[in-house]
Every structure is written in C-alpha cells, then in structure tokens.
N, C-alpha and C positions, 0 to 999 in steps of 0.2 A: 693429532690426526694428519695423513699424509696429505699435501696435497694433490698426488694422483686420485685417492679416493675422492678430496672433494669437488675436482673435474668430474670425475667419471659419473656422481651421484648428483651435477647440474648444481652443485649449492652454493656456489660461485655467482647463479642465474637468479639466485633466491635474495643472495648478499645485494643484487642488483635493484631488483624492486625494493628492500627497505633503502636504500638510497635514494631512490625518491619519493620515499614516503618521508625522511629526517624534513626538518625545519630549516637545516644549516647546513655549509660547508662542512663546520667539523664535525657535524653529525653525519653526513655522505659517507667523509674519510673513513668512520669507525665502521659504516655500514662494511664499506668496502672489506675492510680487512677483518673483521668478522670472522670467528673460528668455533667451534664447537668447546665445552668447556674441557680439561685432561681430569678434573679429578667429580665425581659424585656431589659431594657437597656444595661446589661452586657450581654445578650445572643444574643443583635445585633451588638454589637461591637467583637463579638467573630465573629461570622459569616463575619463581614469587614477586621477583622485580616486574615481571612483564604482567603478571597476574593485576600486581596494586596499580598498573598505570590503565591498564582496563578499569579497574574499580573510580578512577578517576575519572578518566573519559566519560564514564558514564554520570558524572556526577558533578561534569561540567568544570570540574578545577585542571584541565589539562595546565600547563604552565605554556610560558612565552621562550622560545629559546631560539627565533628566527635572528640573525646578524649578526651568531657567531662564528666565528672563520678561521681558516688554520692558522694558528702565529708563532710556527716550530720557527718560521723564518727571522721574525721580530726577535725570540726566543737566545736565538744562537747569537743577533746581533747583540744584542742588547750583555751576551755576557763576556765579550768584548770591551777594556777597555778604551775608551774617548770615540765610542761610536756615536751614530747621531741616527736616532730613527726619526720616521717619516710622522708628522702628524695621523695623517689615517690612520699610520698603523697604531698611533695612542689609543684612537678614536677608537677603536674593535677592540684594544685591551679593556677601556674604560666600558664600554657595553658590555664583555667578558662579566667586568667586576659585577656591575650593576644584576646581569641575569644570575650571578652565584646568590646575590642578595635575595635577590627576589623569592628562590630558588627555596633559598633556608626557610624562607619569610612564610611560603604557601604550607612547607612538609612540616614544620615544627610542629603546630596543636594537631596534624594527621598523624604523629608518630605511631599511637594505638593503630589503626587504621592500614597502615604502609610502612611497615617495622624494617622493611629491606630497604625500600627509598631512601628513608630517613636515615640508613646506617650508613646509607652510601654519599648523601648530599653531606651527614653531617664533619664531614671532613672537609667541607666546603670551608675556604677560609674567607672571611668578608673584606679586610683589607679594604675599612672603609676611608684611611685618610688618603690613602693611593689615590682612591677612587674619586675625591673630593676634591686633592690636588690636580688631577687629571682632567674636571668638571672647570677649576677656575684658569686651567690653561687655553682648554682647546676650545674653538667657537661650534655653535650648534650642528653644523654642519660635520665637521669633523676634518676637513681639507684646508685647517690652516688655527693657526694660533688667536685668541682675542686681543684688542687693543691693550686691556687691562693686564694682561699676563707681564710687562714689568713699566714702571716708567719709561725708561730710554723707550721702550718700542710706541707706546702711547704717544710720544712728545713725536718720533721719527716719521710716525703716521698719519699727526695731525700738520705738520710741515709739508710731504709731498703730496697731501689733498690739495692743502692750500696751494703749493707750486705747481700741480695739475691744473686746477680751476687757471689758473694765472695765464701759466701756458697756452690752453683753450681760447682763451677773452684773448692772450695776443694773437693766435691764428686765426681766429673770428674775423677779426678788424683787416688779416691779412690778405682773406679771402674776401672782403668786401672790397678792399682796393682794388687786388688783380680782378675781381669781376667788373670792375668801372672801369677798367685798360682794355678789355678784353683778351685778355691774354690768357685765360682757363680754359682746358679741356673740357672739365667738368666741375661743376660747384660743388665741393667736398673736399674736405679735410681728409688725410688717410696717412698710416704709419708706413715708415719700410725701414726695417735694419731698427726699430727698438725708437724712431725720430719722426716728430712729427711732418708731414711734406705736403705740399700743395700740385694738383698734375696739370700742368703749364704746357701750351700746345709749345711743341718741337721749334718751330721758328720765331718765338717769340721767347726761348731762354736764358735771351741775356738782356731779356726787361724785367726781371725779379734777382733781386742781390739774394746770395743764399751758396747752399750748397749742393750739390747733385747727388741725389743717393739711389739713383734709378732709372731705369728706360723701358717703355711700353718693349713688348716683343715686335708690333710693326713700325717703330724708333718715331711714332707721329707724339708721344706724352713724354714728359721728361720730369720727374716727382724729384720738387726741390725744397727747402729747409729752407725758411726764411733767414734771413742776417737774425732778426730778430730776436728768435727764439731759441738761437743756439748755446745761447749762454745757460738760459733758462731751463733747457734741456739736459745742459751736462750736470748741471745742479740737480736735476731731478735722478737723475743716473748716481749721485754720489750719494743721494737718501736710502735710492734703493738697496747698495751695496751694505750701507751702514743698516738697516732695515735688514737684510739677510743674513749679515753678521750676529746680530741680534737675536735674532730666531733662532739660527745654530746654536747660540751660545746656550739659550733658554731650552732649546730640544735637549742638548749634550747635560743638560742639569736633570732633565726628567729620565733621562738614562739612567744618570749617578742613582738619584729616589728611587728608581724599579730596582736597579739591580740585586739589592739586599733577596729581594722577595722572587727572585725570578722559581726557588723550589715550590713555591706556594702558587704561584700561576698556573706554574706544568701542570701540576695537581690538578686545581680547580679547572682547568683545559678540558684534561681527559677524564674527570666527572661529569660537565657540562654534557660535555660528544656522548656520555656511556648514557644517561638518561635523554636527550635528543632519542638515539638508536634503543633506548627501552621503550622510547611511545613511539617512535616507528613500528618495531615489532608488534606494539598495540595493537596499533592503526591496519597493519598487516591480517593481524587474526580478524579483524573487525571486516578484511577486505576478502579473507575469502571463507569467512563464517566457519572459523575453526576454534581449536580449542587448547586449553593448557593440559598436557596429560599429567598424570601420576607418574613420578618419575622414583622408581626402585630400586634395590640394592639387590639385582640377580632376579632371578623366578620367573615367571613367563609372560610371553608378550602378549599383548592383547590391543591392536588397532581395530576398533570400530567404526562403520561407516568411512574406513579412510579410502583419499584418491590422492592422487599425484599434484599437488598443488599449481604446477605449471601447465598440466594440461587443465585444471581446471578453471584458470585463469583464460585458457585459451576457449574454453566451450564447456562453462558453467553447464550447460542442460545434457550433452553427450557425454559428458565423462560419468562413466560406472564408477560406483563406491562400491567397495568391498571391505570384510573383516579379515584380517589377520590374526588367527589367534593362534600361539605356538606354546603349547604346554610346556612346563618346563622338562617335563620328562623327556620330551620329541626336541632330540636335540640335531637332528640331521630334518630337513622340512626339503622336501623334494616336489618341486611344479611340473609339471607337464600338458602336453593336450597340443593343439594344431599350432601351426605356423602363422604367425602374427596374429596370436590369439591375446597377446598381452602378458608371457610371462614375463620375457627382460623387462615391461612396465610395473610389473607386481612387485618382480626385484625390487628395482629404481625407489619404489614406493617405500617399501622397506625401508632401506640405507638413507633417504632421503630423511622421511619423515623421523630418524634415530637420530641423523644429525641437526636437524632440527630443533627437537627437544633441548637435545645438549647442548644448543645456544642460546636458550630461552626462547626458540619462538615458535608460535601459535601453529600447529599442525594440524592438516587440513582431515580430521577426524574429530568424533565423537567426547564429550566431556568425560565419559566414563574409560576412555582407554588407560592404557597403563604399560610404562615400558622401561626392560630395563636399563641400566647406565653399563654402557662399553665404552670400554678404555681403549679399544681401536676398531676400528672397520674397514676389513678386508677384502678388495675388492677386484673381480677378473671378470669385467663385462665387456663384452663386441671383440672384432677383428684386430690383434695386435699384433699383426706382421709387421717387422721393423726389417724393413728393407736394407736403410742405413747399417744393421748390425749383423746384416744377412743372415735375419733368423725369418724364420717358416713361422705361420702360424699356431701349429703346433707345438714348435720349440719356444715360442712367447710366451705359449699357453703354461708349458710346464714350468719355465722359467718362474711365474708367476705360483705355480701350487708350488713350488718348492720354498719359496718366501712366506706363505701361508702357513707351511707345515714347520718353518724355521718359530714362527711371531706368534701366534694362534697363541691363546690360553682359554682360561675361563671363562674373563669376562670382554671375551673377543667375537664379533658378530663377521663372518665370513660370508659375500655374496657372490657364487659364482654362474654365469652364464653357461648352460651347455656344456656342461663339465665334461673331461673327454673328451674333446671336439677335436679336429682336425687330423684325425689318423683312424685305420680300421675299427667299423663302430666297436668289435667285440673287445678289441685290444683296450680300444679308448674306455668302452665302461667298464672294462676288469678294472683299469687302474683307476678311474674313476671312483668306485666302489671302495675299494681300498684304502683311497684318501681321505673319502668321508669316513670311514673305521679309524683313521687316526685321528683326524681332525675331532671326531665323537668322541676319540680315547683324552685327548688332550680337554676336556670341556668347554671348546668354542660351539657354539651356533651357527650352524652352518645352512643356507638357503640357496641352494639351487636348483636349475631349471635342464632339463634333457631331452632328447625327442629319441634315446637307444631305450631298446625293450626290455634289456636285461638289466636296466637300472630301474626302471618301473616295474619289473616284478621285484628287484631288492627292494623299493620302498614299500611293496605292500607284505612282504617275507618279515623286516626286521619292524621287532618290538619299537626299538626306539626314532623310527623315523616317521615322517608324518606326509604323507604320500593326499597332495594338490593335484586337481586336474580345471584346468581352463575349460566352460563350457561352451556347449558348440548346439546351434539351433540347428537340427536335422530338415525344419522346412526351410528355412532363409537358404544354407550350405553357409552360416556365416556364424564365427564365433560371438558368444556373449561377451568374453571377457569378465564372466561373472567366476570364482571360485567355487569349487566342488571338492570337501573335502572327503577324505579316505578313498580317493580313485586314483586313477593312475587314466591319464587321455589319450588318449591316442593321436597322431601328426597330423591325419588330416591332408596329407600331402594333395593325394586323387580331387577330395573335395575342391580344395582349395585350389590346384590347379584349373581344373573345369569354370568355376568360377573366372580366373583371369581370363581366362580366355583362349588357352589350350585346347588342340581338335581333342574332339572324344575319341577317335579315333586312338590316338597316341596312348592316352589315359588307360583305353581298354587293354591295348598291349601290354600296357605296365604290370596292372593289373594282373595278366596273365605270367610274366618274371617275378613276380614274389612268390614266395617259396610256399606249401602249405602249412609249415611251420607257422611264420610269420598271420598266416591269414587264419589260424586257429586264437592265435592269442590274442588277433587283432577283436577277431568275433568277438572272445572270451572278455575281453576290455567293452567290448560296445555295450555285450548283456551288462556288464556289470553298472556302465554308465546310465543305463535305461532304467537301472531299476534304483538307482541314485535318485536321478530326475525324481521318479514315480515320488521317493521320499521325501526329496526336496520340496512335490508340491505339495503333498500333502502333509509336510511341518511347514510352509507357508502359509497353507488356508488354515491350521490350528493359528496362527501367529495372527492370523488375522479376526478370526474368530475371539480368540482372548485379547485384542485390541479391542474391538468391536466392544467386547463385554468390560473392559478397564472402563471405556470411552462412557457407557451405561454410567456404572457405577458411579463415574466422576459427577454425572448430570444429576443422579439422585443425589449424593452429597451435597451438589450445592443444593439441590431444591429441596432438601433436610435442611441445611445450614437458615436457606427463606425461611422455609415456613418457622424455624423456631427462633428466627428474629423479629418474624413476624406476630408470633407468642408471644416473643417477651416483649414486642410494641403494645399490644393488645393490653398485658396486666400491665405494663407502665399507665397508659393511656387509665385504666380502669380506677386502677391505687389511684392515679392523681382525680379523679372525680370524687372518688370516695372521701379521700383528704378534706377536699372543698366542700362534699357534702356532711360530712364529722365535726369540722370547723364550724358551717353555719347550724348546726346542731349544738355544738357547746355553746356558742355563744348566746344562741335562744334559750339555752338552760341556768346559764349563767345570768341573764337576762330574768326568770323567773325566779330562782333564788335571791335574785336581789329585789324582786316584788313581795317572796315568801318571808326576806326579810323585816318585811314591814307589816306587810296583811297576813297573818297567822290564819286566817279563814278560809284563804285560798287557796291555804297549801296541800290539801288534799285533792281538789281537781288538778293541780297543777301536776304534781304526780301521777296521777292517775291516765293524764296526757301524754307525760312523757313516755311513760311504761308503755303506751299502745305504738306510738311513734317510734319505740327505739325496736319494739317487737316487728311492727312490719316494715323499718329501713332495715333490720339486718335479716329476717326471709327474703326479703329482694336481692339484696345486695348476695345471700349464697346462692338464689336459684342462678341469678343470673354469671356467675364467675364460674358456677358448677357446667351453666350451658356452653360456656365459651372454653372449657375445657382446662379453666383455672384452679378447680377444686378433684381431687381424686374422693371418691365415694367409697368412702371407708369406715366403718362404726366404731365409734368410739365412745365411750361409756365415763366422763369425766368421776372423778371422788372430790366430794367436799374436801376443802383446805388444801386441796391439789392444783400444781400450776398446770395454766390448760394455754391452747392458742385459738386466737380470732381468727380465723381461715377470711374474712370480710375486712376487718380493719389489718389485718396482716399485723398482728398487736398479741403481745401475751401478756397474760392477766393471772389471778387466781378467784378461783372456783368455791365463792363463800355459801353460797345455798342453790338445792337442786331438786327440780320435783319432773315427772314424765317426760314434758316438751321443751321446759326451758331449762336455765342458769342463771344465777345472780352474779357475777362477774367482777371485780377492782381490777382496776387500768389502771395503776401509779393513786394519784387521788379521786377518782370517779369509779363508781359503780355504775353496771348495765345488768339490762335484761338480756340474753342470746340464745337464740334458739338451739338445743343440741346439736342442729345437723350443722350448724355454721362454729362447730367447737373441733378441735383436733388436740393431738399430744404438745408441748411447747417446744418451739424451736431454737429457744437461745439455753443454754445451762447455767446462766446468771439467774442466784438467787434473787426471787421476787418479795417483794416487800409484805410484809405482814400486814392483816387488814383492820383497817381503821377502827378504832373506836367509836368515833363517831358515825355515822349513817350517811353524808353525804346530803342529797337533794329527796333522803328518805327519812333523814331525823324525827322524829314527831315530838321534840323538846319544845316548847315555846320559845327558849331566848335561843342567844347566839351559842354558835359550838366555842365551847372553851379551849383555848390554844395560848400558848404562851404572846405575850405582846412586846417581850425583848428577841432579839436573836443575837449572838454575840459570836461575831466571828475575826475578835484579834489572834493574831498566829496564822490566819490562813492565809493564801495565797488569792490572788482573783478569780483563779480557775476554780479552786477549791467553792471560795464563796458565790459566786455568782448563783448557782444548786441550789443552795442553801436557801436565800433570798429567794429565788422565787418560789422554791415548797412553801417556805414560810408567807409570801404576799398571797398561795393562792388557799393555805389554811384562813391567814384572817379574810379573805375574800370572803369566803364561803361560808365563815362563822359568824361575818356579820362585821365582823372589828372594825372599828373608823381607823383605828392610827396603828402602824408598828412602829419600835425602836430598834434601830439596826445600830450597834454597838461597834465599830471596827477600830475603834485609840486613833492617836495621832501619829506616829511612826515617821516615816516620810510620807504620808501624801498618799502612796501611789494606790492603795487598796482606796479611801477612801474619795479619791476623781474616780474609779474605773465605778465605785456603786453609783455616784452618781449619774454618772455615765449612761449606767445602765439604765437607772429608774428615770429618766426623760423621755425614754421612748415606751414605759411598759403602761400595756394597756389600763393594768388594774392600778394605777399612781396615778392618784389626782395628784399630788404636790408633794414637796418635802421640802426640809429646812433645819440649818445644823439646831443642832439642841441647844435651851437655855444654857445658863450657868449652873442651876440648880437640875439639869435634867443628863449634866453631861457635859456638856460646851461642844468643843468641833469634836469632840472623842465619838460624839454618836450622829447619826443621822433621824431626823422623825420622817415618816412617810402617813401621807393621807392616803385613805384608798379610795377608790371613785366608787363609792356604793349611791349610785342613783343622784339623788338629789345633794349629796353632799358634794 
C-alpha cells in the first residue's frame, strides 16, 4: 500500500493511538510501522489474531508483556566480535526470555481456543539456559552484575567494602581532630576528584598535612585529603580497576553465550512486539466499540453503522453513523449533495475503515459488516497544487487519474474527491465520466464525490453506478450528513451560503445568473429528494415498528422460557412428594406383609386397607397433577396383559386385570390398584417383565411364596449382580424366607467385598456370614433377612 494513500486516509493517526494503547516500547515500535496486509490470506489471519485476543480479554487471561524494549541496538552489538554490552541491556534481554516463557506457558492448553496465537507464539523459542545463565549473572535490579557472578569479583568486592569501611573510621577520627583545632568550615566528610576531603577554612590550610584537591568558588574552604588516608585511597582506586576489569571480562563471556542465539532472539523480539500490538488492536476495538468485519475474496461491500473512527474518538455523541453498502454489481458509487455536507468524510470512511481491516484492526462498525480484500487503494483527495513542480491543481488532479488509470485492476478500490475539479465544470465532468467508464471497464471500484450536474444525471442514467446523496434538513438549512441512496443532491451552495453569513441580497442576485437550465434540474433533484425523505421515513417507522414487534416477541420468549421452568419446578417439586409419599407407603406395606407373615387372620383386612388407601392416594395424586396442568386429558382404554403408564407415579407397569373404574397394575415386584383416569399408553419401549406367579400382598396361600433360596452369580460382574441380589433379597422378603445363599466362588475377592458391601447398608439384611464348610465356605455368602422379630 502506498504511503501517500495512508497519509491521505489519516491511518498513520490510527498507527498512533495503538501506540498508546501497547504495553511496551517494542510494542509502540510495531504500532508505529504498522501496514495493512498485501496479500487476502494474511490479512484474515490478522483480523482472527485480533479476534482471540478479544476472546481473551474477556476472559481475563490477557498476558504480561510490559518491559519489553527495542534491543535492534544490543542486537547488532552483540553480533560483533569482542563487544561488551551493558548489564541493562542483559537485563531487558533476560525479561525478553522470560515474557516468550510465560507467553508459550498461557497459549499452549488455549491452542483449541486461539488457533492463530498459538501459531504464531509457537515459534517462540524458550531458550531457557540463556535465560537462567543471565538470572545467575545479573542482580535484581538489573544495573549491574551479582557478587556471586565469579569468584575473583566476589573476593574484589568483599576487599573494597572492607577498605571503604576502613577509609571512613580513618576520616571519622580525622574530622573529630580538625573539629577540636577548629579549623573546619563545616563538619562533613565529602568526595572531589573520585578522594575523600575534609572543607578546611582558607586560613587555617596548612594546619591539616594532606593534599588539596579543591577550592570553594568564594576561595574562603579549601577541601583537603588527609596525609592519612591517601594511601588508603589509591588502594581502593586499584580494587576498583581490577573490579571493572572483571565485569568486562564476565560481560565479554555473556556476549560469547548470546551470540550463537542472536537468530532466535530477533524472532522471539518481533513475536513478542506483533502480539503486544494484536492486544493493542484489542484494546482499541474495545475503545471505540467496534468490531471485526467479514473479510472476502471480491463481492460487495457492506459497512454498517460505520463512522470515521477519529472523529469518533473526538465526539462519540455527534458523530453520524452511516451504511455503506456497494453491491457488487454498482461498481462506479457516486456521492453528492451540499458543501460540507460530509462527502470527502464518507470517502475518508471508506478507505480508512478498508485499511483498517487489512491490518487486523477493529473498525468502528457493525459485527455484521463485511468487506472485500484490495490489493491497493487509490487515492485523489483535497487540493494538490504543487507549487514546487509548477503544476496547477488541475494538472495534479490529472497527473494523479492518469496513475489510477495506469494501476487500477480488479481488486483495486479507487477514492476520488470531486472528480473533474479544477477546470470548466462541463469539460471537467465529460472527462470525469469517461474515466469512471474505464476505470468500471478495468474492474476497480471506484467512489467518488462531485458537486457538476452532468455527473449526477450520469449516475442516475447508468445501470451500473450507484448514485449517494448527502442529506440536508430543509428546516435547520443544515446538512445531516446522513446518506440517501439512489439520489443525486444537490450543492446547496445558496443555502449554505445564507447560513454563513452572506447578505441575501447577493444570494438573490445569484440566484437570478443561473441559468433556467440549471434551475429546472436543480427543482427536478429537490422533487426527487422529497419524495426520497417521504420513503425514508416511512421505511424507518416500518423499522421501527418491526423493532418494536422483535422487542414483543423476545419478552414473550422469555416469559415462555419462565413459565415452562417454572412447570418443570412444579412436576419436579410434585414427583419429589410423591416419591416420599410411595416410599412411606411401601414401607407400611412392607411393614404389614411382614405382620401377614405371621398372623394369617389379618390378612385380609390388611388388604382390604391397602386396596382403599392405594385407590384414594392415586385419585388425589391424578386430580391434583391434572389441576396443575401436569396431566393432559386423554382417554385411554388400557387391554389386559398390555403395558400401560402411571401418569401419578410417573412409572410403567403392566396391566393384569381390569373392570369400569380401575386396574390391577405390577411395578417390577408390586402390584396396585389405579384408577383408569390416572393410566396412559407406556412411555419407555423397554420390554416390561412378565407377571408374577405369585400375588404379592394379595396371595391368599397360608405359608411363604416359594422362591428359590440360592442365587448364584459366579461369572458376573458387580454391575451385573448387584440386580440380581436385590430382586432376589426382595422375593424372599415377601415370601417370608429367613435366610438366602448368595453363591458368588472365590476368584479374586472382588465380586465377593462389593456384595458384602452392599448388604451392610440394605434395609432388608439383618446379618450375613460366609458359609460353613459344609454349606460352601467363603465360595458363598448366608444372609439373614429382618422379618420382624428375627
């Protein structure tokens, strides 16, 4: 992309604010130089990169990448040999390393998630002994080397502490004599020239032995070196040299260890800067609530809700949003309408918002827009008189369509201001017109803006152009800046003048030098304008209207979505009473079969109880499911030996006897009484078990129901058996049986812990205990059943 276009379309101004939106220096840098992408592919993968750093942002993993800084400088030193860089500058490489770690460390388990990130971090390289080596060099701070970085520097360090202290205690004592002579300016110790010195009043300097390394500027102090301490002093001067030597030597070695890797740095450098400047971009959409468009291969443009992002930044609440939408058919798009009405912003809008895209970042429009990818953008906006090259505006002008008409292709998006401008209007739109015919012939896209009339009737004459007019409020005299498509606007000049501030007088004269020509077509544009409006408003009050009726709809949804959660609270809440109340209903039954097991006398009230109690808990339980709208009222007509469902216990059963009002019912091992209207068709397609032999809690045998008193379940599995076992513990329940043998071998164990396991907590187990020798051994299990008193 040229750099005059992205002058001309302010994206230069755009590069500026993600620059202060990065973390870092070399995230600034990249903002800075920032370009739109050249090829389709890479400028939808930019726009996906910007995408997942939004999805992060929101999700609170943005990363840390503040402290990294440009080291092009380090870079070039360092691939020099016998250079010596600067501790800092390890310091910001070593933070370098550190934030590529961290970097890999966050995107790796996101890769599902952020499939670009991670394609682009993962060429991050870790380069963690660098990293590690560079940690046991340098100290916390980063402005200097650790004591421990090699012996010699450790032993040289702990020498001129000690000869500093030394030094001190002998100027202490130096400064306590000359303060008992009186011979001190001032009581302090202080340095000059690199030497400790005492500031000795002027006439009293050759009562301290020493040497002079100074004089006040009004010659009254004279800062001298004691005799003392001078020896002391060169010693400390000969630590520090060797002490410097040292560090060089030690910097010049961490030179040598970078060097190999300096291709691996650059790398991880300018990954670092390109993700920095992909959560910039973020951060940017987030700032002026834009969005990532659909980016295509050709076909037509479609900006929604878009504005100019820099004017919006400037007056969020005044800036007009408009659509752009350019079919792909309408390959020549023509603006019009009054003077500083907002067309060259419409343009700007355009070309801006295009370049944009194609550097991945967030344009200040709608989620639904959608735009194609151009491989250039061609641009001839404002006053380009070049004085310097003693050219005319006009010959700028043409200078410039003739570079359009050389460059221009397919997929080339062309913006020119006032096409034709600067020479006889009718000359300027013939040629004008002309160029858009080649420019359309060539397949660029072309958007310009004109205030000549003969281009405004071509746009609304040719099929394939698409003819904009800038709207203008007849009460204010002041444009909207809103678009109006399939018009052609009119200048507006008269209005707009009156407005500034021009006598009317003048206006009117003007007025009267337009031709009738002009003032025919001008009418013929206003009717047409008016009756635009008329359409416009009333496709806005339909748009608002089908809002209004969305907005409906959305309220009924949700208050459908309540009330049928609040249904299915309803039958949860009801199932779970029922539950509780079926449960303490078994168990009273269960409770009377274990009395019918002993008193044969009572077993016929006993029954005769249940049968009324089961008849009027399941009429309650359907009136009331039926009232709360849990049952649909549907007749249903069960057949003997046919599976039916419990519409009350929400249970399917089969259907063993049937007379007018009721059913005789089995539920697994239990039969009921239910009333017809609490019956429906069965709702699971799992065959139902066959009905019992026996009668249940309607037997009228005197002894126990005969059931087998082994079960044998070696070969199964736990899951398999566990079923088993309890069908079997609740047949001898019921039959009366005191003991079953549960048969499961020795194998390893595991079958045989899991039944014990089980029968510790079941209600109907009094006890159990492995079998004799003669009954089995560990191969079987006995179980006692709690019938009542046993």
């Amino acid at each position: 992309m040229k750099q005059e276009t992205l002058a001309k379309l302010e994206f230069g101004e755009v590069c500026r604010h993600l620059a202060d939106l990065t973390t870092s220096p070399l995230g600034r840098k990249a903002a800075r130089h920032l370009r739109p992408e050249t090829s389709f592919l890479a400028a939808k993968d930019s726009l996906r990169r910007t995408e997942e750093a939004l999805w992060l942002i929101d999700q609170g993993l943005e990363p840390t990448l503040d402290g990294l800084v440009d080291l092009d400088g380090l870079l070039i030193k360092l691939s020099k040999t016998g250079s010596i860089p600067h501790p800092r500058e390890l310091y910001y490489l070593r933070e370098a390393l550190l934030r590529a770690k961290d970097l890999r460390r966050l995107l790796g388990p996101l890769k599902a998630k952020v499939p670009q990130l991670y394609r682009l971090t993962r060429q991050l390289s870790a380069l963690a002994d660098l990293s590690a080596y560079l940690s046991t060099l340098l100290n916390e701070k980063g402005n200097g080397l650790k004591d421990s970085a090699s012996p010699l520097l450790k032993r040289l360090r702990k020498d001129r502490g000690a000869l500093e202290e030394r030094i001190r205690e002998t100027m202490r004592a130096c400064l306590r004599q000359a303060a008992r002579r009186g011979i001190l300016q001032e009581e302090l110790i202080t340095v000059r020239n690199g030497r400790y010195v005492l500031p000795i009043r002027a006439e009293a300097r050759g009562s301290l032995a020493g040497i002079l390394h100074d004089v006040s500027q009004s010659g009254a102090t004279v800062y001298i070196e004691p005799l003392e301490v001078v020896g002391l002093t060169n010693e400390l001067h000969r630590l520090e040299l060797e002490e410097e030597r040292e560090v060089e030597r030690l910097l010049a070695q961490a030179a040598e260890r970078i060097r190999p890797y300096l291709s691996e740095i650059k790398t991880n450098l300018a990954i670092l800067a390109e993700v920095d400047l992909v959560f910039a971009k973020a951060r940017w959409g987030r700032r002026i609530k834009g969005a990532i468009p659909r980016l295509v291969s050709g076909g037509a443009l479609s900006l929604y809700q878009a504005a100019h992002p820099l004017l919006l930044l400037k007056d969020p609440q005044g800036t007009v949003r408009n659509d752009f939408l350019f079919p792909a058919e309408k390959q020549t798009v023509l603006i019009t309408g009054p003077n500083m009405g907002g067309k060259t912003v419409a343009l700007k809008t355009v070309g801006l918002l295009v370049l944009m895209a194609q550097a991945g970042i967030p344009v200040a429009a709608s989620a639904d827009s959608e735009l194609p990818f151009f491989s250039q953008v061609l641009v001839d906006i404002g006053d380009e008189q070049d004085l310097a090259g003693d050219q005319s505006t006009f010959s700028a002008h043409l200078h410039r369509l003739k570079e359009f008409l050389e460059e221009a292709g397919e997929d080339s998006l062309v913006l020119i201001d006032e096409i034709g401008r600067g020479t006889d209007p009718e000359e300027g739109a013939a040629l004008a017109m002309a160029i858009m015919d080649k420019l359309r012939s060539q397949k660029a896209l072309t958007v310009a803006t004109s205030h000549y009339e003969a281009i405004k009737a071509y746009a609304l004459s040719c099929p394939e152009a698409l003819p904009i007019s800038v709207g203008f409020d007849e009460h204010t005299g002041r444009p909207t800046y809103k678009l109006l498509y399939g018009l052609s606007g009119r200048s507006r000049a008269f209005e707009l003048a009156l407005n500034l501030g021009l006598p009317a007088a003048v206006i009117d004269r003007a007025r009267g030098y337009l031709s009738g020509k002009n003032e025919k077509i001008d009418s013929l544009l206003a009717a047409l304008e008016e009756e635009k409006k008329k359409l416009l408003r009333r496709q806005e009050e339909l748009e608002a209207l089908f809002q209004n009726l969305e907005q409906q709809k959305a309220q009924l949804e949700i208050q459908k979505e309540s009330l049928i959660k609040e249904r299915h609270q309803l039958r949860e809440d009801y199932e779970s009473r029922l539950r509780r109340f079926f449960q303490e209903v078994d168990q009273e039954v269960k409770a009377w079969l274990r009395s019918l097991s002993r008193r044969k006398s009572s077993q016929g009230k006993a029954r005769a109880t249940y049968q009324a109690l089961s008849r009027a808990w399941h009429q309650q339980a359907h009136k009331e499911m039926t009232a709360l709208g849990l049952v649909e009222d549907l007749p249903f007509r069960p057949q003997e030996g046919a599976p039916v469902h419990i519409i009350s216990l929400r249970r399917d059963g089969l259907c063993l006897k049937l007379d007018d009002e009721r059913a005789l019912v089995q539920i697994g091992l239990f039969k009921t009484e239910v009333p017809l209207e609490d019956l429906a068709p069965p709702k699971d397609s799992v065959a139902l078990s066959p009905p019992l032999k026996e009668e249940g809690w309607r037997v009228q045998s005197s002894g126990p129901i005969e059931v087998p008193s082994r079960l044998n379940v070696i070969g199964l599995t736990v899951d398999e058996a566990i079923p088993l076992i309890d069908q079997a513990l609740d047949r001898a329940f019921l039959s009366g049986r005191p003991q079953l043998t549960i048969v499961h071998g020795l194998g390893t164990g595991r079958l045989a812990r899991a039944i014990k396991e089980h029968l510790k907590g079941h209600r109907q187990v009094a006890g159990f205990r492995p079998g004799e020798r003669h009954e089995g051994g560990g191969g079987v299990t006995i179980v006692d059943l709690a019938l009542g008193g046993n």
